[in-house]
N, C-alpha and C positions, 0 to 999 in steps of 0.2 A: 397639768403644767409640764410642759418641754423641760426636761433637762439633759445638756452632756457635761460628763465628769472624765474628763481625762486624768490619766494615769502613766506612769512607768519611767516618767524622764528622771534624767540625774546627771552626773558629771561623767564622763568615760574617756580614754584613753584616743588617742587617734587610730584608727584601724579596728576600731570597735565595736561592738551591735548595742543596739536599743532595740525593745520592743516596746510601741506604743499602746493604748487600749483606749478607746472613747467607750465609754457605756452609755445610752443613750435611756430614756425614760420620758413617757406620757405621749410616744409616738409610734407610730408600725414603718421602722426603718428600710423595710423594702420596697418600701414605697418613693423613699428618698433617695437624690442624689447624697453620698456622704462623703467627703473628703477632709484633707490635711492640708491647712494652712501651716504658713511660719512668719514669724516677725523677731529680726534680726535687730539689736540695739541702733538708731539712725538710720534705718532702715525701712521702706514701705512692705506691711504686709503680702506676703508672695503663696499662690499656689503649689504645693508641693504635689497632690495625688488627688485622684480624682476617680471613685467608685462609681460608675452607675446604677441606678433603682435597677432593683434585681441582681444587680453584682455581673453582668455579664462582661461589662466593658471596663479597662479602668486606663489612666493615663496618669503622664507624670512631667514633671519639669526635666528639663533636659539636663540639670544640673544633680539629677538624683536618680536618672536610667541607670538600671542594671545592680543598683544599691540598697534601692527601698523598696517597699511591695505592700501595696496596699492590700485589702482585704478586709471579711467581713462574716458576721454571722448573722442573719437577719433573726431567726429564733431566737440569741439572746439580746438583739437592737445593740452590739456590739461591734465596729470598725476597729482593725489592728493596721499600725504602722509601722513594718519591721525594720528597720535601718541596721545595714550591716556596712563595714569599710567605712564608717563615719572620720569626716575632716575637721578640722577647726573650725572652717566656713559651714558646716552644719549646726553651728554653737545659735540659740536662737530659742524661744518661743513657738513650740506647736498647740498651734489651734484645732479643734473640732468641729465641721462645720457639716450642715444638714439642712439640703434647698429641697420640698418638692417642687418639681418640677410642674404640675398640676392647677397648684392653690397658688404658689408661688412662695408658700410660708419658708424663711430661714431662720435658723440657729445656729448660736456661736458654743462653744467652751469658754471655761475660762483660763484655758492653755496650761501647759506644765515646760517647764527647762529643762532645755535640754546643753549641754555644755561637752565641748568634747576639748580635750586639753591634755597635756601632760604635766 
């Protein structure tokens, strides 16, 4: 059975870091595209970061260049989300998500909060 458990979100200051963690189980994550979704209250689910199978290539929303970094360890079927400079408008619901690209099989998380505030 597919599982991702995300980890790390909490409330932080503006100008702030989070680190995110998806740990991933009952799948070989190198195999998979993995990425970071976000869902922002009245808001449609949005792409954040975007690993390619094998980690070679990664992209990102234009609204998170130069701030977030995706990344990965396929040894431990582990994705990190490092947000650093975080805004208000990063306040939101990060998702886990894992497409091969192959079978076409996906998987969600069941997201963590993220909040950034003073």
């Amino acid at each position: 059975q597919v599982q991702l458990v995300e980890s790390g979100g909490g409330l932080v200051q503006p100008g702030g870091s989070l680190r995110l963690t998806c740990a991933g189980s009952g799948f070989i994550s190198r195999l998979y595209i993995m990425s970071w979704y976000r869902q922002a209250p009245g808001k449609e689910r949005e792409l954040v970061a975007t690993s390619t199978s094998g980690g070679g290539t990664t992209n990102y929303a234009d609204s998170v260049k130069g701030r977030f970094t995706i990344s990965r360890d396929n040894a431990k079927n582990t994705v990190y989300l490092q947000m650093n400079s975080l805004k208000p408008e990063d306040t939101a619901v990060y998702y886990c998500y894992a497409q091969n690209p192959r079978t076409g099989n996906k998987y969600w998380g069941r997201g963590t909060q993220v909040t950034v505030s003073s």
